[in-house]
VOFI-500700 format. One record per residue (C-alpha): x, y, z; residue in one letter. Coordinates in steps of 0.5 Angstrom, whole numbers, plus 500, padded with zeros to 3 digits. Example, Ala and Ser with C-alpha at 12.3 -4.5 7.8 and 13.67 -1.06 7.14 Angstrom:
# residues 2
525491516A 527498514S 
END
This chain:
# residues 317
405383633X 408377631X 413380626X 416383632X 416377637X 420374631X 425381630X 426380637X 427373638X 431373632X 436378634X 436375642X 440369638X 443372634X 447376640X 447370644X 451366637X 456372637X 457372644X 458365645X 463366639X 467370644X 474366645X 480369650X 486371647X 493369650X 490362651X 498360651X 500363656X 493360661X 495352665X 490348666X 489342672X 484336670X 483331674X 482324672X 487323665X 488316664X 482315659X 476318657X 473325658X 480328662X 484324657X 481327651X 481334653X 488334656X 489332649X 485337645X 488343650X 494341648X 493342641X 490348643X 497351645X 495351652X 499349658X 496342661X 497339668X 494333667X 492329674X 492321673X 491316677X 496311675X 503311672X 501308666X 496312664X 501319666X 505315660X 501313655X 498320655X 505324655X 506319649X 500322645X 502329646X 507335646X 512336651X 508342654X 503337658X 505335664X 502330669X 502328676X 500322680X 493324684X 488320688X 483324689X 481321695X 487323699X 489329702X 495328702X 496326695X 491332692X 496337696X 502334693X 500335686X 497343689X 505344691X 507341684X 502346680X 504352685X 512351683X 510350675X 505357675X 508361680X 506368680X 501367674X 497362678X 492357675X 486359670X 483352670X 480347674X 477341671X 474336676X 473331672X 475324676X 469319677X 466313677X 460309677X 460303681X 458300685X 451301682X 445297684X 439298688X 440302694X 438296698X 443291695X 448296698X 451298704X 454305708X 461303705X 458303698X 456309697X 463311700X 466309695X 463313690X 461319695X 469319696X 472320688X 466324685X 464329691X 469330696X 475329691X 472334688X 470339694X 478337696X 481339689X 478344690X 479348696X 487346695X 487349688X 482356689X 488361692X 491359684X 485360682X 483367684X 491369682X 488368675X 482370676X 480363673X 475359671X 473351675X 468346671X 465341674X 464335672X 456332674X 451329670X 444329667X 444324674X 444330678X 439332675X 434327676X 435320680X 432314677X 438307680X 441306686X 447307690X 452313690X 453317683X 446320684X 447323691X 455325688X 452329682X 446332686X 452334690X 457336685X 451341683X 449344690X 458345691X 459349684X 452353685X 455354693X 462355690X 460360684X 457365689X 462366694X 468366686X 464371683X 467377687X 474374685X 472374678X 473366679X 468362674X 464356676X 462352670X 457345671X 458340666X 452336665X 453330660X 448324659X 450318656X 457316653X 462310653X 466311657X 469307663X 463309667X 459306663X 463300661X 457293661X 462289664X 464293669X 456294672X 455286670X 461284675X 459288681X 451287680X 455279680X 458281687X 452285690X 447279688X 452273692X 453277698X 445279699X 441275704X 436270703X 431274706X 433279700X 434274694X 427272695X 424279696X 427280689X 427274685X 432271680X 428275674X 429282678X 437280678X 436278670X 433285669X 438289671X 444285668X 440286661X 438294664X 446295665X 447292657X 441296654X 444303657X 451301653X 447300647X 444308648X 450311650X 453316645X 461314643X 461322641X 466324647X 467330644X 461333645X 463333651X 470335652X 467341647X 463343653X 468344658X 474347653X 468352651X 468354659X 476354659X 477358653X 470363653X 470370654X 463369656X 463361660X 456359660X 454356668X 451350666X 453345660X 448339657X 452335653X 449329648X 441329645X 439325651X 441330655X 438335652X 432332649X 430327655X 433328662X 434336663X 426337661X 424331664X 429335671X 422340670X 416335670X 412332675X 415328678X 409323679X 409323671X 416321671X 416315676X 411312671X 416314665X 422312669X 419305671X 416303666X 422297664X 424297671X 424290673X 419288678X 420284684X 418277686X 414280692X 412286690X 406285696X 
END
């Protein structure tokens, strides 16, 4: 009986490998649109694509990326400006892409932009905060896509969107959280109504890499900011060492952090290139071995876990 389990098993990875190996041809001839290129994640795969032959149509947020980045690639890559936030910026680069595919449509989307801060304790922050986040990493993404499906159901092609092992299990404050739980929620939505146009939706989930996002000094400095304007009554609810707590918790989480971005970007040109895209994508040990397990145990197990090195407050009574 075991011998048979094992044949079985055996053969079930087996044609799982095989499958997965599986790349499309004509990859150049597909464009693919990734928003958030001037650094980190986007900026790699737009890259890496580039080598690959395909036509990259690179989103960024400022001009001196968009340069920085047609400096670093072949002439095929193009760039747009594009802020996610504004409609109307996300249907001029909608039109942009329209007139350079034209009738053979747009067979990638990689919604990839994002940010990270501000992160602090929910009650350090208000509405406005969580807007910030919300806006960039969760309507961004809800607008870039809706303006961009009819290009993709031309193609028949695929949408990757990037959300996070913190979209699968909450453990600090602020928008990103409740961004990439909803990134989650948008692409299972999104996949079933696709489907039948034969559009594929891909969910990245990354754990913890260095990237802007991640950036120590960029957390320090808001946690500064969130701190000085807290009132009073809040401070001393907290204390002093609560605030120290979470400074140090913020340069810890940098020491964790993988440099490997191409774990990730591997993930995501997977999903591109696949002739059988996986749905969901963990990228990183950390995601794989920690946080997407720890997503399925109870939850007061993981409140224990999890708060184990959170910093306690000063009137915890």
């Amino acid at each position: 009986m075991w011998f048979y389990l094992a044949a079985f098993l055996g053969l079930y990875f087996l044609l799982k490998w095989y499958r997965e190996k599986q790349i499309l041809s004509n990859l150049t001839d597909k464009y693919v649109f990734i928003t958030g290129c001037d650094s980190g994640f986007g900026n790699l795969l737009a890259r890496q694509l580039d080598t690959r032959g395909l036509h990259v149509l690179a989103g960024c947020l400022t001009q001196q990326g968009a340069e920085k980045l047609k400096e670093a690639t072949s002439e095929r890559l193009k760039t747009v400006l594009l802020d996610v936030t504004s409609t109307e910026s996300v249907a001029r680069a909608t039109e942009w892409v329209k007139s350079i595919v034209k009738d053979k449509g747009l067979w990638g989307l990689v919604n990839n932009a994002g940010i990270s801060v501000p992160t602090a304790p929910n009650e350090w922050l208000t509405k406005e905060d969580f807007r910030k986040i919300i806006d960039i990493n969760l309507l961004g993404v809800v607008d870039v896509t809706i303006h961009m499906l009819p290009l993709l159901r031309k193609a028949k092609g695929r949408i990757v969107n990037v959300a996070s092992v913190m979209g699968r299990i909450s453990f600090f404050g602020g928008g990103y959280c409740p961004s990439k739980y909803g990134v989650e929620a948008f692409s299972d939505s999104l996949r079933l109504e696709t489907s039948s146009f034969g559009v594929k939706v891909c969910i990245i989930e990354p754990g913890y890499f260095k990237t802007a996002v991640t950036d120590p000094k960029n957390f320090a400095d808001h946690f500064n900011s969130l701190w000085e304007r807290m009132p009073r009554e809040a401070k001393q609810a907290y204390g002093e060492s609560y605030y120290q707590g979470m400074l140090r918790g913020s340069r810890q989480v940098q020491d964790q952090c993988s440099s490997n971005l191409s774990l990730v970007t591997n993930c995501m040109e997977h999903a591109l290139t696949a002739v059988y895209p996986r749905t969901r994508y963990s990228a990183g040990l950390d995601a794989k071995l920690f946080y997407i397990p720890a997503s399925y145990m109870p939850t007061r197990l993981m409140d224990l876990i999890l708060g184990w090195n959170y910093p306690k407050p000063e009137q915890n009574n």
